[in-house]
C-alpha positions in Angstrom: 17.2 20.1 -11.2 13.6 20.6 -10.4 12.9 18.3 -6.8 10.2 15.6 -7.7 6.8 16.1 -5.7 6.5 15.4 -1.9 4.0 12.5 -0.7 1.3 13.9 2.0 1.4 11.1 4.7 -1.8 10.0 5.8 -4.1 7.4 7.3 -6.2 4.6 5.0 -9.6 6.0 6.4 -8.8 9.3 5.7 -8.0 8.9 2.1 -11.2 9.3 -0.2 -12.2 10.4 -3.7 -10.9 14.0 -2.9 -7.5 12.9 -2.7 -7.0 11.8 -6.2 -4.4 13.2 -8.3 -2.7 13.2 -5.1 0.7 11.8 -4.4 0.3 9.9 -0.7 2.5 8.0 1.8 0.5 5.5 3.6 1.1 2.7 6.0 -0.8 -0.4 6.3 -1.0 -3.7 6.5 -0.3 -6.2 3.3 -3.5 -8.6 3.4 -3.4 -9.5 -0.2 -0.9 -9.5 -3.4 -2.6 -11.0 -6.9 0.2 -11.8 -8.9 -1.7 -12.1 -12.3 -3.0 -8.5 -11.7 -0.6 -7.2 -9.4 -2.9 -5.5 -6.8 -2.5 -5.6 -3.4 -5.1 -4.7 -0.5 -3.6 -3.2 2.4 -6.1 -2.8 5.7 -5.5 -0.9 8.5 -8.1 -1.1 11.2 -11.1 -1.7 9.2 -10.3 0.3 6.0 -8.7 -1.1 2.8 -7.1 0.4 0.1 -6.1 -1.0 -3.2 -2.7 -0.8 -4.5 -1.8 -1.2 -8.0 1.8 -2.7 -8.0 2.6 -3.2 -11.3 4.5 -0.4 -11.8 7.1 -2.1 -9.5 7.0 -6.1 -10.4 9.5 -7.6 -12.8 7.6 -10.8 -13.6 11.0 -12.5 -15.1 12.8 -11.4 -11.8 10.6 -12.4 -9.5 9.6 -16.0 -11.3 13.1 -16.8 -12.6 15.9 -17.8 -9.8 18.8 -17.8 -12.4 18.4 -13.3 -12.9 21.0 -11.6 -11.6 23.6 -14.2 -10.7 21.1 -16.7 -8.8 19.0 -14.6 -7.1 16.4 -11.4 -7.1 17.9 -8.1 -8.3 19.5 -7.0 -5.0 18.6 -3.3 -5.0 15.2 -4.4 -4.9 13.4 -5.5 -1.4 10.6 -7.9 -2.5 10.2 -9.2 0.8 6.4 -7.2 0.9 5.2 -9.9 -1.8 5.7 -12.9 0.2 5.0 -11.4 3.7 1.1 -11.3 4.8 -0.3 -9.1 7.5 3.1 -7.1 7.6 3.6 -3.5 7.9 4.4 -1.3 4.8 5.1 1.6 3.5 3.4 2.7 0.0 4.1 5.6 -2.2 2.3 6.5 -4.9 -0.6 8.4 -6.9 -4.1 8.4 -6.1 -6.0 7.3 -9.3 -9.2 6.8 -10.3 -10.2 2.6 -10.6 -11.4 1.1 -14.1 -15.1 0.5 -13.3 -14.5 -3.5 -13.7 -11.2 -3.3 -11.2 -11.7 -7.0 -9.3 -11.0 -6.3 -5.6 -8.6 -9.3 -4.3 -10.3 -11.5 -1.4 -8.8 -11.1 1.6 -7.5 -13.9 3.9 -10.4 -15.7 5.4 -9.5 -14.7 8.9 -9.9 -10.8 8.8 -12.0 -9.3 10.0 -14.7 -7.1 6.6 -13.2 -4.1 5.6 -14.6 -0.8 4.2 -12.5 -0.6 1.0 -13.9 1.7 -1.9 -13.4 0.3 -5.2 -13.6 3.6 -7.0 -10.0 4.5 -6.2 -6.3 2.8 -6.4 -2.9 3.9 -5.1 -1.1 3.5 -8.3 2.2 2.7 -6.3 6.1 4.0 -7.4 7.5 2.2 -4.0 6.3 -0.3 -1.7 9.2 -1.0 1.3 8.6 -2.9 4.7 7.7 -1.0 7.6 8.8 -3.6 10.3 9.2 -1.2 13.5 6.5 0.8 12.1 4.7 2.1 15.4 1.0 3.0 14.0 -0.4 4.2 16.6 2.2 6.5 17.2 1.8 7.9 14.1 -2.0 8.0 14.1 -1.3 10.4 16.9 1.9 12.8 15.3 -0.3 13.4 12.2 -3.7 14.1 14.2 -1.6 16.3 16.2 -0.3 17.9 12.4 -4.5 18.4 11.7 -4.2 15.9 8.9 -6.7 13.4 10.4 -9.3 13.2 13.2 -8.1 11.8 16.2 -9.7 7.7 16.3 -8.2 5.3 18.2 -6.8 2.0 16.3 -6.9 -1.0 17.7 -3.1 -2.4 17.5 
């Protein structure tokens, strides 16, 4: 059985038009989720990315509290939906954006961030990253040569 594709891991201001086609692991923070198209900007720092979750949203689950016995499907975490400014972790291909691809307006109280509309993470799996120590791995992957070393404001 052939083993599906491994994710590279890196940084939202490393990631740019290069990388598509790519499968990536990233970790950021979930500023944004527009139900009615199902994108999601996630920041770290000053760099956003946009995530196309579709690929993962049941509308009927998530809008109807009498699936599944009462509640969500249970295998699935959809925690990252309702939870703003937490940490997560997204898998997923690098695609090109459609040219008229609205970018969702972040919260009011961030700060502007450099996101480039050309490109979405077309996402297989979005999980929460609660104990996720950034800095930490800013430092094990620009010790791995996968990024410049920046410091990140926590």
């Amino acid at each position: 059985m052939p083993q599906p594709e491994p994710a590279a891991v890196m940084m939202l201001d490393c990631i740019t038009d290069d990388d598509v086609g790519r499968k990536l692991r990233v970790a950021g923070r979930m500023l944004t989720y527009d139900s009615p198209t199902a994108l999601v900007l996630l920041s770290s720092s000053s760099h956003g990315l946009l995530v196309d979750a579709s690929l993962l949203v049941d509308p009927d689950a998530v809008l109807s509290p009498v699936k599944w016995g009462g509640t969500l499907d249970p295998n699935v975490d959809y925690n990252w939906m309702r939870e703003r400014k937490a940490w997560v972790w997204v898998i997923g291909w690098l695609e090109k954006a459609e040219p008229n691809l609205r970018i969702p307006e972040p919260p009011p109280y961030t700060s502007p961030l450099d996101v480039d509309a050309s490109i979405v993470l077309k996402a297989l799996n979005i999980s929460p990253a609660r104990d996720l120590d950034i800095v930490g791995l800013q430092s094990a992957l620009a010790a791995m040569g996968e990024v410049p070393p920046t410091t990140y404001p926590v």
